[in-house]
N, CA, C and O of each residue as an XYZ file, in Angstrom:
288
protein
N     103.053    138.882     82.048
C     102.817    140.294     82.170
C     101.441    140.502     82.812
O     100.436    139.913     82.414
N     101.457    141.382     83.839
C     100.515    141.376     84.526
C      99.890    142.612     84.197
O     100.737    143.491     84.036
N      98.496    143.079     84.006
C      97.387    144.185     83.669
C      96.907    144.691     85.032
O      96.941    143.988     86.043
N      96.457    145.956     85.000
C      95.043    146.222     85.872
C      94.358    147.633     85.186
O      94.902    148.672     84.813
N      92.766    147.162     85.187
C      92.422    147.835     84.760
C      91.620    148.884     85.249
O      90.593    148.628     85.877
N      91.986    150.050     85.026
C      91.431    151.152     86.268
C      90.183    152.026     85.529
O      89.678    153.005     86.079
N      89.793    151.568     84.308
C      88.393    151.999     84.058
C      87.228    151.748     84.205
O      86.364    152.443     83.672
N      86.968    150.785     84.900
C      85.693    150.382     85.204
C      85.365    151.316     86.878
O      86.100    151.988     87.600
N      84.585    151.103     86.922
C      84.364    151.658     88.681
C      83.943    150.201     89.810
O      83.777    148.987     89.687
N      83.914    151.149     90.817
C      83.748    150.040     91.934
C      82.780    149.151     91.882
O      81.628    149.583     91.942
N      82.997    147.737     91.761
C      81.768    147.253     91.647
C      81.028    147.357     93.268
O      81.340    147.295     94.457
N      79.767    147.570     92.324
C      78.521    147.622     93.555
C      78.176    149.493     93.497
O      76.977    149.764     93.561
N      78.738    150.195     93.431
C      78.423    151.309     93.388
C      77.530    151.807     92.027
O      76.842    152.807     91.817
N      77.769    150.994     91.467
C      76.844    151.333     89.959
C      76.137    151.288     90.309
O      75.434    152.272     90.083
N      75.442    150.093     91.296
C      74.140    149.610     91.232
C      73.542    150.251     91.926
O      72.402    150.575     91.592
N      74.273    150.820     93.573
C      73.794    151.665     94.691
C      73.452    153.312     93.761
O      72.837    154.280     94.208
N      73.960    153.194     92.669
C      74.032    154.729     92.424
C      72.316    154.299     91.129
O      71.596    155.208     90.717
N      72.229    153.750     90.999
C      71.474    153.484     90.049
C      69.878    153.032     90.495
O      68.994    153.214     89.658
N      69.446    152.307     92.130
C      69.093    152.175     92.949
C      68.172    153.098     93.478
O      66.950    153.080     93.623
N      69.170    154.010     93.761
C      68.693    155.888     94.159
C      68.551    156.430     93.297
O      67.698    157.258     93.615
N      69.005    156.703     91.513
C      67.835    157.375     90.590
C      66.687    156.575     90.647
O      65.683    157.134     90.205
N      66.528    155.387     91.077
C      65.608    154.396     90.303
C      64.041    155.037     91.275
O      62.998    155.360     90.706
N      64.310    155.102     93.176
C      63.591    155.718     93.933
C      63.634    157.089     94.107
O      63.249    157.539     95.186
N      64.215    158.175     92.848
C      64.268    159.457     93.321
C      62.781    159.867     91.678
O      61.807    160.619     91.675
N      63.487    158.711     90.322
C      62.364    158.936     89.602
C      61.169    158.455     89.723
O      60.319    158.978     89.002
N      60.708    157.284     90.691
C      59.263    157.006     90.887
C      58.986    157.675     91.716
O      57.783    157.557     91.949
N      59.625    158.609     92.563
C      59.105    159.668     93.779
C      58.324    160.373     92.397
O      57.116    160.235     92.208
N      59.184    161.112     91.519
C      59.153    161.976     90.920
C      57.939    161.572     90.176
O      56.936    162.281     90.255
N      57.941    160.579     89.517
C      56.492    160.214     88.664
C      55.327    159.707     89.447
O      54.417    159.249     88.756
N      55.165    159.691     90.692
C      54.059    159.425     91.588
C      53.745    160.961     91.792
O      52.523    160.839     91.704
N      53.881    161.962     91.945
C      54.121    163.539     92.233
C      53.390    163.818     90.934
O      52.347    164.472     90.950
N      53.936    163.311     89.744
C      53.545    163.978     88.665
C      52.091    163.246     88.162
O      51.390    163.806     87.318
N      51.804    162.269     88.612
C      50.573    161.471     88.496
C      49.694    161.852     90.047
O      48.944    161.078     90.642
N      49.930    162.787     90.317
C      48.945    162.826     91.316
C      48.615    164.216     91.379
O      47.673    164.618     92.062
N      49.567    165.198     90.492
C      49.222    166.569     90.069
C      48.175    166.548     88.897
O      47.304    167.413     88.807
N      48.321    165.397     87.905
C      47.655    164.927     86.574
C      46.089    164.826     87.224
O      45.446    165.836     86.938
N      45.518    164.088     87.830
C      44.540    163.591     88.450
C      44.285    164.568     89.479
O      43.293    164.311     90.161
N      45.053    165.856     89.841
C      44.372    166.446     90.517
C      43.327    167.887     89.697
O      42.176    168.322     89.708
N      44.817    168.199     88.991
C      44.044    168.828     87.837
C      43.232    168.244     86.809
O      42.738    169.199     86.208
N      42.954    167.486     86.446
C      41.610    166.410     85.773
C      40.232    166.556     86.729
O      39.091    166.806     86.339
N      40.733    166.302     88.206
C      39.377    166.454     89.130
C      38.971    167.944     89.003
O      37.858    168.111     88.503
N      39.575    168.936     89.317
C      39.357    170.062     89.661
C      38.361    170.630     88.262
O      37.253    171.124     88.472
N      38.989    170.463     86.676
C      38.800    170.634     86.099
C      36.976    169.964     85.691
O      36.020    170.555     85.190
N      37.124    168.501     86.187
C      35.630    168.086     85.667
C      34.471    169.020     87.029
O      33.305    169.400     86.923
N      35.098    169.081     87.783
C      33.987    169.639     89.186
C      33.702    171.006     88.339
O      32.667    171.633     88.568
N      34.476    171.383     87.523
C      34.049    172.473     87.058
C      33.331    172.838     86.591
O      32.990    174.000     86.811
N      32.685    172.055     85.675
C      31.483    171.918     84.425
C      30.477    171.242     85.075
O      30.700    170.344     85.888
N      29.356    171.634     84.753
C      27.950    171.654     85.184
C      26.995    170.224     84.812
O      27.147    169.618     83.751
N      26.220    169.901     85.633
C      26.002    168.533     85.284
C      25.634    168.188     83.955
O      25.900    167.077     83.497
N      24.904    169.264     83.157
C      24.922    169.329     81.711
C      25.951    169.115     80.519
O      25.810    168.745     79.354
N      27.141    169.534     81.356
C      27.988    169.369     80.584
C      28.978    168.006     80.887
O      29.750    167.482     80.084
N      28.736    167.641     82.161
C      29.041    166.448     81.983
C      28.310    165.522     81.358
O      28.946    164.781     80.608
N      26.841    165.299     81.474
C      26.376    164.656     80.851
C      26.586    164.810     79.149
O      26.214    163.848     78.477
N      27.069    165.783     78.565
C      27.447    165.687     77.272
C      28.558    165.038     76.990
O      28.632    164.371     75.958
N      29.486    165.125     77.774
C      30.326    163.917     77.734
C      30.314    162.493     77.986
O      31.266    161.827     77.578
N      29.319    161.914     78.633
C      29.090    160.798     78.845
C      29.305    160.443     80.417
O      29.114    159.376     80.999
N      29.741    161.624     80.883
C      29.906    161.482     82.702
C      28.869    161.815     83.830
O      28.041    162.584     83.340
N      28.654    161.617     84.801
C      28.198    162.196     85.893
C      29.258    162.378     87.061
O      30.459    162.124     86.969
N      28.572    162.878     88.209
C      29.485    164.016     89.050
C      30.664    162.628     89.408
O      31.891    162.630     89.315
N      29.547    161.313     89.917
C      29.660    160.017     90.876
C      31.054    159.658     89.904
O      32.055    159.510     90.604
N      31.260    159.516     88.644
C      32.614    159.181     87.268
C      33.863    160.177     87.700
O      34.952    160.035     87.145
N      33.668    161.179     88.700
C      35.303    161.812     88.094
C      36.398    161.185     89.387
O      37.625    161.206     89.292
N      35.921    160.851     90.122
C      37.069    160.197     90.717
C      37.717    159.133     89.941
O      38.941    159.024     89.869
N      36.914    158.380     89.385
C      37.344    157.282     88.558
C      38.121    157.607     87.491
O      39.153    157.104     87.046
N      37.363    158.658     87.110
C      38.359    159.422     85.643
C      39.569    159.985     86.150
O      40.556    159.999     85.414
N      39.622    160.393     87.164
C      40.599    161.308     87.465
C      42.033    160.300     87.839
O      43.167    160.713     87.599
N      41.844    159.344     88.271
C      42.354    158.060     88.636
C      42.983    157.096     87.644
O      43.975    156.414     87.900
N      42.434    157.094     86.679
C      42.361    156.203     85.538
C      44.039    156.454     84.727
O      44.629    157.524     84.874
N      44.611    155.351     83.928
C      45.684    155.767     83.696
C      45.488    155.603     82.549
O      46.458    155.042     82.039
N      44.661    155.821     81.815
C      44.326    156.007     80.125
C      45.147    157.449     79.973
O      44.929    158.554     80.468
N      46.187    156.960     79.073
C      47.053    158.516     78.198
C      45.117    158.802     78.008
O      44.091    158.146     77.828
N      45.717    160.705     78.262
C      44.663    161.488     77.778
C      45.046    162.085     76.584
O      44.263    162.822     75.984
């Protein structure tokens, strides 16, 4: 007795389909890490060298901070 089984899908298409979320979500999380760090920069240029220095920064630190992938 012979079977076939018609629930699986095409092989290879899983992978092609899986492939393209894989480069549509690191589009997506490079976008969202570069909005993160833009608003981080904007935000430290904001505050006055006084107040960076109360934090432990100067002006020369916010690129670095802004860059940095320490969860905030």
């Amino acid at each position: 007795m012979a079977t076939f089984d018609t629930s699986r899908t095409t092989y290879g298409s899983a992978s092609v389909a899986s492939r393209i979320f894989s480069m549509i979500s690191a589009t997506i999380a490079a976008v969202v890490a570069w909005n993160d760090a833009r608003v981080t920069r904007n935000a430290l240029a904001a505050l006055t060298d006084r107040e960076l220095e109360d934090i432990g920064l100067s002006r020369a630190d916010i690129d670095s901070v802004a860059e940095s992938h320490i969860i905030r």
